[in-house]
Each structure stands twice: as C-alpha cells, then as structure tokens.
C-alpha positions in Angstrom: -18.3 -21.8 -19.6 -14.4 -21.2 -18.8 -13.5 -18.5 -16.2 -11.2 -15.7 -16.2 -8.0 -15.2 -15.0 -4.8 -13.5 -14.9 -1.5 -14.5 -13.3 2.4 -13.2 -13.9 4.2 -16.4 -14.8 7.4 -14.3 -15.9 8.8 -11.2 -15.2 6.6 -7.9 -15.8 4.5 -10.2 -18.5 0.8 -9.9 -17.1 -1.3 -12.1 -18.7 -4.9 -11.9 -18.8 -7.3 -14.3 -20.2 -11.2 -13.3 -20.5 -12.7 -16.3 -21.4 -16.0 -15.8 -19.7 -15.9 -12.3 -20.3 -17.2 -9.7 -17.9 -20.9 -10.4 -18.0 -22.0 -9.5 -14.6 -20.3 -7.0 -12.3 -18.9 -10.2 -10.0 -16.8 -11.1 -12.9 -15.6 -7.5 -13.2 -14.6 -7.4 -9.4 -13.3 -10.6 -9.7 -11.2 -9.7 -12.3 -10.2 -6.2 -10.9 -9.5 -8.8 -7.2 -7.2 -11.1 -9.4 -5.3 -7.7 -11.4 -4.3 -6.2 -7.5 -2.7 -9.5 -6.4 -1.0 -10.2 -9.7 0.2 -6.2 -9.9 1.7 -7.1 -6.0 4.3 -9.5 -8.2 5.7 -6.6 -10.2 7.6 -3.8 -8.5 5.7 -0.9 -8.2 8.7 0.8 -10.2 8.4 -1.5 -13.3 5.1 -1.0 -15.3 3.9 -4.3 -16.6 3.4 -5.2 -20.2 0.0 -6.6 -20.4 -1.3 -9.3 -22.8 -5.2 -10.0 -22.9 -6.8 -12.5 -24.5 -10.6 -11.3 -25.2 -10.9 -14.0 -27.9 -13.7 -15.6 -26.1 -15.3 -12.5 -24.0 -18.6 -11.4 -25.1 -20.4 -8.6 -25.2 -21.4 -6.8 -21.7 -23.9 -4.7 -20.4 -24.4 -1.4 -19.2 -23.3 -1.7 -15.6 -20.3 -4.1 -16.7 -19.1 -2.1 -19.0 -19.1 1.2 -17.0 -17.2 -1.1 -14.2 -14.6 -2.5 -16.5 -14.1 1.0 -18.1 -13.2 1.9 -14.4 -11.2 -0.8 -13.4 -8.9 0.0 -16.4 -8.6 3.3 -16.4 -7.9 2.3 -12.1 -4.7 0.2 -13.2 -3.6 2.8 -16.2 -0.8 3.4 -13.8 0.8 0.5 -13.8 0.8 -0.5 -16.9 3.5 0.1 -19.9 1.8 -1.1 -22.8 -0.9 -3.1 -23.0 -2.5 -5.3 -26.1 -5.7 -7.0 -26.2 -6.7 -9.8 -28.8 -10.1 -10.4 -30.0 -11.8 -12.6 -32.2 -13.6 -10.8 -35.3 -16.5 -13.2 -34.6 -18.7 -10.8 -32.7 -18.3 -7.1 -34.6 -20.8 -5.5 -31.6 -18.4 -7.0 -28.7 -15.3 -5.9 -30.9 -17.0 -1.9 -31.2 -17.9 -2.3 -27.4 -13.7 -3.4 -26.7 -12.6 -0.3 -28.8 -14.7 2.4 -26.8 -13.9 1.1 -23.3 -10.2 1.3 -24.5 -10.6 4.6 -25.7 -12.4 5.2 -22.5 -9.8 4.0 -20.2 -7.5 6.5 -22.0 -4.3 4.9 -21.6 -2.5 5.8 -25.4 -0.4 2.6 -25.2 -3.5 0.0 -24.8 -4.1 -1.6 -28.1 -7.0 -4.0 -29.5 -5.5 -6.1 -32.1 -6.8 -8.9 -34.0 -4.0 -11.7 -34.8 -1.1 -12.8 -32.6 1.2 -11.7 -34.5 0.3 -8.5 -34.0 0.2 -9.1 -30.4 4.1 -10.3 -30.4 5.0 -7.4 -32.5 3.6 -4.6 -30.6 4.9 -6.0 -26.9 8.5 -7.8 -28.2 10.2 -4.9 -28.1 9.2 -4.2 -24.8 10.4 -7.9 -22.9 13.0 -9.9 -22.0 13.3 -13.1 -24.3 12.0 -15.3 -21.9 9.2 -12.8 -21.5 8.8 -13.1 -25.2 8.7 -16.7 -25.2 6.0 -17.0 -22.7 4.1 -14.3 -24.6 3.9 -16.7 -27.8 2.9 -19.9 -25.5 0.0 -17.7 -23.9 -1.2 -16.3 -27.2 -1.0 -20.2 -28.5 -3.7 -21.4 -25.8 -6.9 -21.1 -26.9 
C-alpha cells in the first residue's frame, strides 16, 4: 500500500496526499511530523492554501480519528483555506471526512468531490504558478 505524504513544492501551496490514510495513530503522527516541517517552508505570516488528496484514504478508527481531528484543528492556524478531495467510493469514509472537518472547525476547510472543484475553490487564492502546480497534483493519482 502507498504512504502518505506532504511537501510545499511551490510557494504557500501545501500539498497533502493520504494515500494510505490514517489507519493507525503512527500514520497520524507521521503525518502531523511531516505537516510541522512542511509549515517551517511557509512564513509564519502567510497562511498556506492546502490541497489534500483523500482519494485513496480509508476509513479510520476511533483513536485515529480522535488524533487526526486534533492534529487539524492543531494546524487551523496556519492555514488559509483548505480543500480536501475524496473519492465517492466509500460513503462511510466520506461521512467520517465530513465530521472531522466539521470537528476541526476551521470554516474555510472544504471536502469536495471532483478537481475541478478543488481548482475553483483555491485559484483565487494562488499565484499562477501555484495554480499550475495545483492542477499537476490533483492529476496524479
């Protein structure tokens, strides 16, 4: 199974790519690890612009959740806006996605279901190289 990861390649652009998922509580401290460094390459006064791709993420349990739901709301912060694509292939992950969002209680993180969606809601929001980089993230799958 693929891992997860998360880098900024350009600009404020924080990309984050789930394709494990956050089955254990390793994967969510792993994840919240790899979010620190990659927050440490935007300036504390520019909020990043986060795209996720959940595509492949699963559903978690319990104690995974309740971590992630914390790491998120730890980073709310930092953040700008922040959009997170998932595949409609698992309905029970997708419900699980939508209350840790609305758990982590930042008003500008999304859950969204096509790219285009994606682009539209962070465009506005980035640079045009920014933009570009956003469209050849949400192409990998």
């Amino acid at each position: 199974m693929a891992g997860n990861a998360c880098e900024v390649r350009v600009g404020r652009l924080l990309e984050v790519r789930a394709d494990r998922g956050y089955l254990t509580l390793d994967d969510v401290e792993a994840m919240r690890q790899s979010l620190t460094l990659a927050f440490e390459r935007i300036p504390d006064n520019r909020p990043a612009v986060i795209t996720a791709d959940w595509r492949r993420a699963s559903l978690m349990d319990g104690e995974a959740a309740q971590s992630a739901s914390a790491m998120m709301v730890g980073f709310n912060h930092r953040i700008e806006r922040s959009a997170i694509l998932v595949s409609n292939e698992s309905p029970t992950a997708v419900l699980q996605f939508h209350h840790l969002v609305r758990e982590a209680g930042h008003p500008q993180r999304r859950i969204f279901h096509f790219e285009d969606e994606v682009v539209a809601w962070l465009a506005e929001l980035l640079t045009p190289e920014e933009r570009a980089r956003l469209t050849e993230f949400l192409a990998r799958r």
